[in-house]
C-alpha positions, 0 to 999 in steps of 0.5 A: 626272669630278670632279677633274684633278690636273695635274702638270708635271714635270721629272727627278723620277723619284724623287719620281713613284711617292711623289707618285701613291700620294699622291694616290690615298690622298687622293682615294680618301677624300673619293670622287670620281673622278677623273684624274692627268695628268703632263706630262713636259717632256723628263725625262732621269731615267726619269721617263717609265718612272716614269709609264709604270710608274704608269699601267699600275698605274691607268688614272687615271694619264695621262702626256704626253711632251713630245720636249725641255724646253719650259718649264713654261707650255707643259707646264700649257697641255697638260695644261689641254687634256687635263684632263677634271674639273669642278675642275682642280688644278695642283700641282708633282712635287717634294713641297713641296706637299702633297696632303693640302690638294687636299680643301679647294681641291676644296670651295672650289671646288664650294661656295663659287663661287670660279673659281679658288683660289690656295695661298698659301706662308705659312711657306716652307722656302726660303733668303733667296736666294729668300724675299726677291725673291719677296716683292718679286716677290709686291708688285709683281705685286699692284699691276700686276695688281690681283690680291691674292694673297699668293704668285703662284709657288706651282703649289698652284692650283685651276680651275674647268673653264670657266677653263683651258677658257678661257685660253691659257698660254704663253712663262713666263706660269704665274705670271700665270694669276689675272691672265690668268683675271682678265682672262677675267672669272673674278674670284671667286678665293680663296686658301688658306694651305698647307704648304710641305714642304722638297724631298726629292729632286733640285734646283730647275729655278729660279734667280734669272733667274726673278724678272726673267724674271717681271718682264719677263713681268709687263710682257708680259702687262699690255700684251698684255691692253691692247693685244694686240687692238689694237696700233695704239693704242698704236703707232699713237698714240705714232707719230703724236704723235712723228711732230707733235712732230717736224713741228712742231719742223722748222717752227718751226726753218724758221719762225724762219730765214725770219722772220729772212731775210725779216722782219727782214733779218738773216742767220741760222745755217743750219737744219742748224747748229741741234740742234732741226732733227735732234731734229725729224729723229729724232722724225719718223722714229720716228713713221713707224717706230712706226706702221708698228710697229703697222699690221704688228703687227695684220696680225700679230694678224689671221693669226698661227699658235698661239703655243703650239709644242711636240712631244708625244713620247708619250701615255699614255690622254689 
């Protein structure tokens, strides 16, 4: 197998039958063989009787059904699981991208070396409302990740094999896949400017709760990929230097009560009237809270269960 398309999708029932005639016109021309794998993530359209419809047409056409919507982190990691072709291509369902760039992405990839190709949304056909955070978005993802990709949200993408063979995607962490594949050691990643056509059908599944949700998931991965394997270094360590600075704090305030008592004679404030004696207090509790933090968090590492949890409802030839 040459080529996976892999489109998740979500009530795009109209947009199904158009994208697939697409993409058979495309892919039949440059002769390669290859496969088209449409996730539905808990459609309520009849767009699962459109993919049904497709596959029973042409056995390229393969659907996966999940039971409800899970998101779609969880529906690309399902299809990177099923994806058979040497060159795996993501893409969404809703039109804007166009498949008439998927012969290029698949070149780059077999010629050129690149692990993985991102499309890159030059001239977008959306609102202010969603250029502009995505932009500050796109800025601060590259200077986290170290990443330099112009347009991290664009689903236009191109894999080698070995790379969504190699990754897990989970939670909403689909915009980060460069980096996590960059963290895998598959750093000859590209990028290609594409067309961005305006939505024809339906709405968009995404607002703007996706940019802080993007934000937060963007500090998630960066400590997981830093500590995930070891989190008693961070836990661990932070604890240890809350749980000193504290024990060092209550000796000094017990040091200095003493000195005054028996050193100098004089009577001295009681140890609890002095506010260093409860950050001491505080600093050591939290300490002994942090590490106990990151002792727990690697039993948790060591034998916790898949953290992808979903129901494939139906299949259809994967």
């Amino acid at each position: 197998m040459d080529v996976s398309i892999v489109v998740p999708l979500l009530n795009e029932h109209e947009s199904v039958p158009v994208l697939v005639g697409r993409l058979h016109t495309v892919l039949s021309a440059i002769g390669v063989r290859y496969e088209v794998i449409l996730i539905d993530d808990g459609s309520t359209d009849g767009s699962w009787a459109e993919i049904a419809r497709a596959s029973a047409a042409d056995s390229r056409v393969k659907g996966i059904r999940f039971g409800r919507n899970y998101g779609k982190s969880p529906a690309l990691n399902e299809g990177f699981i099923a994806a058979q072709g040497e060159v795996v291509v993501t893409m969404d369902a809703d039109l804007q991208d166009d498949p008439e760039e998927l012969p290029e992405l698949y070149r780059m990839i077999r010629e050129e070396g690149f692990d993985l190709v991102s499309g890159w949304k030059k001239k977008r056909h959306d609102p202010l409302s969603k250029t502009i955070p995505t932009k500050l978005f796109n800025w601060t993802t590259r200077r986290v990740s170290g990443v330099k990709l112009h347009d991290f949200n664009c689903g236009l993408k191109a894999y080698r094999k070995e790379v969504v063979k190699s990754i897990e995607v989970f939670g909403e962490m689909h915009r980060y896949i460069p980096f996590i594949a960059k963290k895998e050691g598959f750093r000859r990643i590209g990028e290609k400017v594409v067309q961005h056509h305006p939505r024809r059908f339906g709405k968009s599944k995404f607002g703007l709760d996706r940019f802080i949700n993007g934000f937060l998931d963007l500090l998630t991965i960066t400590f997981v990929f830093r500590f995930g394997r070891k989190p008693m270094h961070f836990f661990g360590a932070v604890g240890t230097m809350m749980f000193f600075v504290g024990l060092i704090s209550a000796v000094w305030v017990v040091g200095e009560k003493l000195y005054h008592v028996y050193g100098l004679g004089k009577a001295a404030p009681r140890v609890s009237d002095q506010g260093l004696f409860f950050v001491a207090l505080t600093a050591m509790i939290i300490g002994v809270q942090l590490f106990t933090m990151g002792f727990v968090a690697e039993l948790v590492r060591r034998y916790s269960p898949e953290r992808n949890v979903y129901r494939v409802k139906e299949r259809i030839g994967c």
